[in-house]
C-alpha positions, 0 to 999 in steps of 0.5 A: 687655548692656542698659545703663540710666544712673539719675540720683537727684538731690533733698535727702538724707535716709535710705535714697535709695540702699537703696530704689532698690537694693531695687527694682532687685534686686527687678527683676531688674536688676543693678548695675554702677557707682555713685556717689553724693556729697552737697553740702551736704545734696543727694544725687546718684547715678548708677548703670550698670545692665545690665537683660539680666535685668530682667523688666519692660520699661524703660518700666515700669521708668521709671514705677515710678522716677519714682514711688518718686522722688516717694514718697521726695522725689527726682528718678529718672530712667532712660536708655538708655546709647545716648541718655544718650552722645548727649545728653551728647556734646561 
């Protein structure tokens, strides 16, 4: 399994989660785990993805987030499992 973590963090507005959802499906790349919560008008997600079956390499998959992020107003960004656990450690 190829675990991806994706981070979406920016101000709420309708349909954040339905068009990046949309995308993954559209991928090929399934869904895992999500959370999502919102603090006073600020909408943050992380998503647990296995691209096993993704038929597109993630360096593409990380452009085209980053650029859905700037076309829906957020910040979408894209991990590998491994590299996300490390930068995370304590």
């Amino acid at each position: 399994m190829k675990k991806v973590i994706i981070t979406v963090i920016g101000k709420d507005t309708v349909g954040i989660i339905a068009k990046v959802c949309t995308y993954l499906a559209g991928a090929h790349i399934n869904i895992l785990d999500i959370n999502q919560t919102i603090v006073q008008d600020y909408f943050n997600m992380m998503m647990i993805v296995d691209m096993t079956k993704a038929d597109r390499p993630l360096d593409q998959v990380e452009s085209e987030l980053d650029a859905l992020g700037e076309e829906i107003g957020v910040k979408i960004r894209a991990q590998r499992e491994e590299i996300f656990t490390s930068m995370h450690r304590i």
